[in-house]
DRENNUDREN-660554 format. One record per atom (N, C-alpha, C): chain; atom name; x, y, z. Coordinates in steps of 0.05 Angstrom, whole numbers. Layout:
+-------+------+--------+--------+--------+
: kette : atom :      u :      v :      w :
+-------+------+--------+--------+--------+
:     A :   CA :      X :      Y :      Z :
...
+-------+------+--------+--------+--------+
! end
This chain:
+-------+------+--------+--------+--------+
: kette : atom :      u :      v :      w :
+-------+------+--------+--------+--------+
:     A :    N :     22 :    290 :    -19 :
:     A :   CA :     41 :    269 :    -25 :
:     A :    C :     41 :    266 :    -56 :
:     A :    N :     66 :    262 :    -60 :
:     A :   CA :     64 :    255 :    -92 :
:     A :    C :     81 :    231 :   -103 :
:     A :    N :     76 :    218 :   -110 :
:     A :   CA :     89 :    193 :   -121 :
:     A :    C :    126 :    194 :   -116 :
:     A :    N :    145 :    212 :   -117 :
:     A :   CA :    167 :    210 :   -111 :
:     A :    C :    166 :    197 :    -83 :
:     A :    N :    157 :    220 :    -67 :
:     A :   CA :    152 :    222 :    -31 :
:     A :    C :    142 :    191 :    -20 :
:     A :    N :    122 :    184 :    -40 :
:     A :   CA :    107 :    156 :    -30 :
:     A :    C :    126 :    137 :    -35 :
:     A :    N :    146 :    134 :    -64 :
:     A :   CA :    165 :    121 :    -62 :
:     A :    C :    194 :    119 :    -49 :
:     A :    N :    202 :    141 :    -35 :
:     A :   CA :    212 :    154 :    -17 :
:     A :    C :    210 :    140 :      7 :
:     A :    N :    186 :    136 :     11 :
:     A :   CA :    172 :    135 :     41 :
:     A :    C :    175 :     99 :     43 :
:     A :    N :    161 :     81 :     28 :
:     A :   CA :    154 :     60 :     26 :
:     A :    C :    186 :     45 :     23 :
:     A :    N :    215 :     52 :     20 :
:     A :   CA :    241 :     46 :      7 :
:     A :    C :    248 :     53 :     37 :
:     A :    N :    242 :     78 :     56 :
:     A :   CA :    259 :     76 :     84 :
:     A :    C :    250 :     45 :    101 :
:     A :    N :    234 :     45 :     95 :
:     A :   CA :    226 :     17 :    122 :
:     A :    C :    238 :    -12 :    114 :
:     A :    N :    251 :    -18 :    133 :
:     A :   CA :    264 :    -42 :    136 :
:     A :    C :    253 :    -65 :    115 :
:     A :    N :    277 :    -73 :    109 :
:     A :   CA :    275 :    -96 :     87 :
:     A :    C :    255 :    -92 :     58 :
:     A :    N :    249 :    -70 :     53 :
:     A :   CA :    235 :    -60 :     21 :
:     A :    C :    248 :    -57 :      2 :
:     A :    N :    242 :    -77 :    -19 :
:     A :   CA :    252 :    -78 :    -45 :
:     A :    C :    219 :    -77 :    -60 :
:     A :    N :    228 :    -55 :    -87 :
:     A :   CA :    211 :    -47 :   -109 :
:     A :    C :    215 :    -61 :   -133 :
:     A :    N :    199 :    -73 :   -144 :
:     A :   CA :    205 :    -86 :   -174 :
:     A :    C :    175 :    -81 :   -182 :
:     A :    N :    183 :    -92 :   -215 :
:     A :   CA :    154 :    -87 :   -230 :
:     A :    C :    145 :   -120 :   -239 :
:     A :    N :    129 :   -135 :   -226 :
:     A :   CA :    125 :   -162 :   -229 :
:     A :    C :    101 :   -157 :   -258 :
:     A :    N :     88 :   -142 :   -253 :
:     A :   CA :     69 :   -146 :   -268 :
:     A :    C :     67 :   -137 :   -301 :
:     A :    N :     83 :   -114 :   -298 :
:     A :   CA :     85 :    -97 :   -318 :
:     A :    C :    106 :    -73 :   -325 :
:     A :    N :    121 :    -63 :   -336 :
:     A :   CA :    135 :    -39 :   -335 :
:     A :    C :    120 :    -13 :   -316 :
:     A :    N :     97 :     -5 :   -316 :
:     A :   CA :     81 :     17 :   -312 :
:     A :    C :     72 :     11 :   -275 :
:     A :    N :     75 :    -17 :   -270 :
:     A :   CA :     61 :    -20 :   -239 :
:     A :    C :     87 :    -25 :   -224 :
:     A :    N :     88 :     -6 :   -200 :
:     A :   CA :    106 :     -9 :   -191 :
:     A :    C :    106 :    -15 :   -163 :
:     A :    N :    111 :    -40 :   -147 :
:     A :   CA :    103 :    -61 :   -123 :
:     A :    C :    116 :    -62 :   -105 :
:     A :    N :    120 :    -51 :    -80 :
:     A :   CA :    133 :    -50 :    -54 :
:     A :    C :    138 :    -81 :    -42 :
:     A :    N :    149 :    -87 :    -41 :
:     A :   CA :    150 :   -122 :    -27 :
:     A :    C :    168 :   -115 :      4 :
:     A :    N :    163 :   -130 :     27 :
:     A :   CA :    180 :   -145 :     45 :
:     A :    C :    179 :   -167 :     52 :
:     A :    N :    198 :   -178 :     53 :
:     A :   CA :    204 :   -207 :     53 :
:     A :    C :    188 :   -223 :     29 :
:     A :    N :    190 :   -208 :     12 :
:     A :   CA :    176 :   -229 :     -4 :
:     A :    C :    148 :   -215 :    -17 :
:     A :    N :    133 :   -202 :     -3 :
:     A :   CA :    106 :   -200 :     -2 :
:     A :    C :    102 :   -174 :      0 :
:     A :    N :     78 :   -171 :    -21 :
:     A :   CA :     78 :   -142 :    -32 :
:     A :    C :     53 :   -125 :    -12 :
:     A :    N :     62 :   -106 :     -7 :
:     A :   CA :     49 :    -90 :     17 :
:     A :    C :     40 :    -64 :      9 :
:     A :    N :     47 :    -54 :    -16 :
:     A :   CA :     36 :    -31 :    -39 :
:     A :    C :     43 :    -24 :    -57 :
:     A :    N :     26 :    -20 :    -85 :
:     A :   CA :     39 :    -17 :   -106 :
:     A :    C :     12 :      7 :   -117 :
:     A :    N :     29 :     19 :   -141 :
:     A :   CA :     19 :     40 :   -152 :
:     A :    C :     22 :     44 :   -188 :
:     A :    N :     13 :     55 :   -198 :
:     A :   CA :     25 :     53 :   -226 :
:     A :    C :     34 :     77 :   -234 :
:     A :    N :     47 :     79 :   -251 :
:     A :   CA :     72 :     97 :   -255 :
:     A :    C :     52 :    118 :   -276 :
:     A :    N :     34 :    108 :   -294 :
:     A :   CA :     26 :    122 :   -312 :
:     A :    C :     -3 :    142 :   -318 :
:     A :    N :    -23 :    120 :   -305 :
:     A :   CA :    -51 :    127 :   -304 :
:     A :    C :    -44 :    152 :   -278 :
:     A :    N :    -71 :    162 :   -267 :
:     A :   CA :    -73 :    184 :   -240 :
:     A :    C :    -56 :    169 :   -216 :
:     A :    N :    -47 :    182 :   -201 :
:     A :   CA :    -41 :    173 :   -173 :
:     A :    C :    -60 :    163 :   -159 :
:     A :    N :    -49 :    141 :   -150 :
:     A :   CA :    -73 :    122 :   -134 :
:     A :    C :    -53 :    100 :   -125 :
:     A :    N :    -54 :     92 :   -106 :
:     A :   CA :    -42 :     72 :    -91 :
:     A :    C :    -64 :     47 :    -78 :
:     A :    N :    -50 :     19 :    -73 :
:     A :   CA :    -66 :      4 :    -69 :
:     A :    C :    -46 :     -8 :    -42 :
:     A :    N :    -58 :    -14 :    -19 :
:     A :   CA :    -57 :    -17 :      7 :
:     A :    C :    -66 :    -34 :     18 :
:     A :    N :    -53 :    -55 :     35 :
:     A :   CA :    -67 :    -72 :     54 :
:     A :    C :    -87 :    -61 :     78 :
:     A :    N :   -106 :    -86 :     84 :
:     A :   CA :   -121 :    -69 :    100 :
:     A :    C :   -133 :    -91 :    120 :
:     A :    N :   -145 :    -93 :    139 :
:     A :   CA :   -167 :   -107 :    161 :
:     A :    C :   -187 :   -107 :    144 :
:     A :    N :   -206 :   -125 :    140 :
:     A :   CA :   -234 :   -118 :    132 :
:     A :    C :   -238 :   -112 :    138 :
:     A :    N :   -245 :   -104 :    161 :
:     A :   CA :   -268 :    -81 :    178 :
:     A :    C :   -258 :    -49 :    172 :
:     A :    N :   -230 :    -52 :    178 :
:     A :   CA :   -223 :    -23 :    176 :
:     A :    C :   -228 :    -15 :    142 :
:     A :    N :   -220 :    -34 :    125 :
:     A :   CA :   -218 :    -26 :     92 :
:     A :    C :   -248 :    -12 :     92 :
:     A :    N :   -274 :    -29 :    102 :
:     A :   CA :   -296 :    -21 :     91 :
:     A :    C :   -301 :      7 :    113 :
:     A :    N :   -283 :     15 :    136 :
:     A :   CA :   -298 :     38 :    146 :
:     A :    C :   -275 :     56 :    132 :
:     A :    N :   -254 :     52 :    118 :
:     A :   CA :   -242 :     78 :     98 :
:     A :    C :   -262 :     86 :     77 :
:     A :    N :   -271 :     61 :     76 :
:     A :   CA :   -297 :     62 :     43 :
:     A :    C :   -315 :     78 :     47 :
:     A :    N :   -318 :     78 :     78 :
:     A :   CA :   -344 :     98 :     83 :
:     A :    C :   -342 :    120 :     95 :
:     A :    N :   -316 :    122 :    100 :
:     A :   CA :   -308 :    149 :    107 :
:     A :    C :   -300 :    173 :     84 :
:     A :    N :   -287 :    149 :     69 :
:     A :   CA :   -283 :    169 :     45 :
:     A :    C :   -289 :    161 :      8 :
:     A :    N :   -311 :    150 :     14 :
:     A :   CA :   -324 :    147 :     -3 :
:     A :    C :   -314 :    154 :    -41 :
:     A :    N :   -306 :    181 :    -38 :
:     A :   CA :   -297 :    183 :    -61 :
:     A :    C :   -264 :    178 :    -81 :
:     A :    N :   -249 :    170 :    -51 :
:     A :   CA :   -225 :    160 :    -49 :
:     A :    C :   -216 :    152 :    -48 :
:     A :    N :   -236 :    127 :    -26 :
:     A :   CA :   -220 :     99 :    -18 :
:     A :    C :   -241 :     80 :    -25 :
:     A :    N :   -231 :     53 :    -52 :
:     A :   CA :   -248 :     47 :    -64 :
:     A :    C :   -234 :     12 :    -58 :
:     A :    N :   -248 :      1 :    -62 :
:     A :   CA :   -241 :    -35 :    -63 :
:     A :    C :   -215 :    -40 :    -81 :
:     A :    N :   -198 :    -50 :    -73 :
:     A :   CA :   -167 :    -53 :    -83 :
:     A :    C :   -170 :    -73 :   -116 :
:     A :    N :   -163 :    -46 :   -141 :
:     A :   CA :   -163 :    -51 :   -157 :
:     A :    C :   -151 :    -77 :   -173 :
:     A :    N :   -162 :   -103 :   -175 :
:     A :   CA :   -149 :   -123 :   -176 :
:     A :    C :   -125 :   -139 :   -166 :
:     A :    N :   -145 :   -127 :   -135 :
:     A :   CA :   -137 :   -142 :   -107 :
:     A :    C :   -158 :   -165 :   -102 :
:     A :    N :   -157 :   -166 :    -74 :
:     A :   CA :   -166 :   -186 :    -65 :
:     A :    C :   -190 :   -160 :    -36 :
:     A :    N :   -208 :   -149 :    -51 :
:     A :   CA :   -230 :   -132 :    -48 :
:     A :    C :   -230 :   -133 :    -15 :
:     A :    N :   -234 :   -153 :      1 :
:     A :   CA :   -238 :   -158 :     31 :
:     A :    C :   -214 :   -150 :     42 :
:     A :    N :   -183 :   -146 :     29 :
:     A :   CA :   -159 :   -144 :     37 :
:     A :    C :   -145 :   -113 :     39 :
:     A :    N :   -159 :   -106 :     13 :
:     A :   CA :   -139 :    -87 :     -5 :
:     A :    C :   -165 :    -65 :     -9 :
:     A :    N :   -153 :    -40 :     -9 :
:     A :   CA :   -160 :    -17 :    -18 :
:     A :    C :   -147 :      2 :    -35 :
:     A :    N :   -162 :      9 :    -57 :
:     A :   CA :   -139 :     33 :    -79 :
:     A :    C :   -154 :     62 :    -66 :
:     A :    N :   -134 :     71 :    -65 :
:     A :   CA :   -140 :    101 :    -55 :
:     A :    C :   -134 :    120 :    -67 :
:     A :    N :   -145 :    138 :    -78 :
:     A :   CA :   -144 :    158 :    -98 :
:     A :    C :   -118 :    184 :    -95 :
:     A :    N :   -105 :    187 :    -94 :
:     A :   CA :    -86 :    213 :    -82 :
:     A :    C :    -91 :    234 :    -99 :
:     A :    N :   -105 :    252 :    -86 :
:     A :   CA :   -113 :    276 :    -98 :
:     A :    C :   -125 :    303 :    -84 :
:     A :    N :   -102 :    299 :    -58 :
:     A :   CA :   -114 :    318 :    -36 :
:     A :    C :   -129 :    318 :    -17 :
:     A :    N :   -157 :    304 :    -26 :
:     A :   CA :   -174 :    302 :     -2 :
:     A :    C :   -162 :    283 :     26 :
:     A :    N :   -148 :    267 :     20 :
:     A :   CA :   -146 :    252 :     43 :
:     A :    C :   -106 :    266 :     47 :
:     A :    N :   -109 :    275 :     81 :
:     A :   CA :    -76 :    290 :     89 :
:     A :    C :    -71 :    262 :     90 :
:     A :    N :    -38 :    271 :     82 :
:     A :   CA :    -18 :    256 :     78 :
:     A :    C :    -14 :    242 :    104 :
:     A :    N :    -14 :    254 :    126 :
:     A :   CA :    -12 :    237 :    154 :
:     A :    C :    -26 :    214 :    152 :
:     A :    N :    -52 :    215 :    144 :
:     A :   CA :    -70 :    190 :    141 :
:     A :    C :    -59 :    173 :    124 :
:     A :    N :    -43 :    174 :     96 :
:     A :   CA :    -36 :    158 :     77 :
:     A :    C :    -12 :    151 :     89 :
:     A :    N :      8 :    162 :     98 :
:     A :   CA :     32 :    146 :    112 :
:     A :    C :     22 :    131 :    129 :
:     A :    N :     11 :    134 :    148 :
:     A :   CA :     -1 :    116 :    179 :
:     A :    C :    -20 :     91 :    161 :
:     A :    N :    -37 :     94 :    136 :
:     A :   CA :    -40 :     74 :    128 :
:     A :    C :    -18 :     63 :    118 :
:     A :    N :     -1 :     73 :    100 :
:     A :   CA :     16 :     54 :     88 :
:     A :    C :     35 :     44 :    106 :
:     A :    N :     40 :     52 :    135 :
:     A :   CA :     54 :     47 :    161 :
:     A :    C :     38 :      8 :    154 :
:     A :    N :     10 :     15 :    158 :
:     A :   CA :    -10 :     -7 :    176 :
:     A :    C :     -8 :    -35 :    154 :
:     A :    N :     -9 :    -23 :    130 :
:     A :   CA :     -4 :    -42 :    114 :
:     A :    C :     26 :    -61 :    110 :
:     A :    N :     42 :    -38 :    113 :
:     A :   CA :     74 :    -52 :    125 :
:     A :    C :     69 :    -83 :    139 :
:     A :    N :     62 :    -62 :    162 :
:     A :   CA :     55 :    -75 :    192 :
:     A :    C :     45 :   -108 :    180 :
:     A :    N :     21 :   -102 :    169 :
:     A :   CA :      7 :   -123 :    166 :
:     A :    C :     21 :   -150 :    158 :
:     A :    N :     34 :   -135 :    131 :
:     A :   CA :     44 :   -162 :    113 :
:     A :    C :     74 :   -170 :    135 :
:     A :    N :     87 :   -157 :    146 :
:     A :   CA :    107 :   -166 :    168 :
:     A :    C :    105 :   -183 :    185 :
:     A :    N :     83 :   -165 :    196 :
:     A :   CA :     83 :   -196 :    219 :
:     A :    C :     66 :   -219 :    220 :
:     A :    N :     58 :   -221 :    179 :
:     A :   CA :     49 :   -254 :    182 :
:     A :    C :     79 :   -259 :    167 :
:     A :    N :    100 :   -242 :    170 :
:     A :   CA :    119 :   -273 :    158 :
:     A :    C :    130 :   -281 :    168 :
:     A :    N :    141 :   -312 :    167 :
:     A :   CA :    151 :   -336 :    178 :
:     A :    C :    169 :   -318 :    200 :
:     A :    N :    176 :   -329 :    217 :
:     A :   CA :    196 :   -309 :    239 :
:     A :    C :    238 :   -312 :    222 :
:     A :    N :    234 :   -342 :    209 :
:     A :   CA :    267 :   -328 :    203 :
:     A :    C :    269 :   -311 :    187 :
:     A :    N :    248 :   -302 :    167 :
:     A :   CA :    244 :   -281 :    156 :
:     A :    C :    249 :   -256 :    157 :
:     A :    N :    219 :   -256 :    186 :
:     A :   CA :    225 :   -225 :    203 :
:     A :    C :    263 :   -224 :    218 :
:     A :    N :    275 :   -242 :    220 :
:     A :   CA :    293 :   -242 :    239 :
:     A :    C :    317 :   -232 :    218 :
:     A :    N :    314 :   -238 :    196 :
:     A :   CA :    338 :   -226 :    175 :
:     A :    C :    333 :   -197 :    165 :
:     A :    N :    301 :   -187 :    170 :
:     A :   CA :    301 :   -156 :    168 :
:     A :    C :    315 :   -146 :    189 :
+-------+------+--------+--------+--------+
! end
């Protein structure tokens, strides 16, 4: 996967809009409001992802050298994951699927109902 593809990927699913809240260089997936992954345009490829606690800390231990505590996230929530081959792309879509998922269906329902 490479940063086009990921932004590619994260723009087909219902109701995703991309802006840069933070900075020119970070670039933030939102639905309805609420940002569900962002990456930066400049430094290595690496993406940051919602997660379960439980599941964030068994990516941590599964892949130890890739999937690391979400870089000025909220650590229990979020995971940054390194893109650099070791982990197939199936696994990084189906996560960034789960993280979708996540931030969707805590929002308000008239929300979900206008996606």
């Amino acid at each position: 996967m490479n940063i086009e593809e990921f932004r590619d990927y994260c723009l087909s699913k219902p109701g995703v809009t991309e802006e840069f809240p933070f900075d020119e260089t970070t670039l933030v997936f939102k639905v309805g409001g609420k940002m569900f992954a962002l990456t930066d345009l400049e430094d290595d490829f690496s993406i940051n992802l919602k997660c379960e606690p439980e599941k964030a800390i068994e990516l941590r231990e599964l892949y130890p050298d890739s999937v690391l505590p979400g870089y000025h996230m909220n650590k229990k929530h979020w995971n940054s994951i390194i893109i650099d081959g070791r982990i197939p792309d199936k696994k990084l879509y189906e996560w960034t699927d789960r993280s979708y998922e996540l931030v969707f269906n805590g929002l308000p329902k008239a929300i979900k109902s206008k996606l």
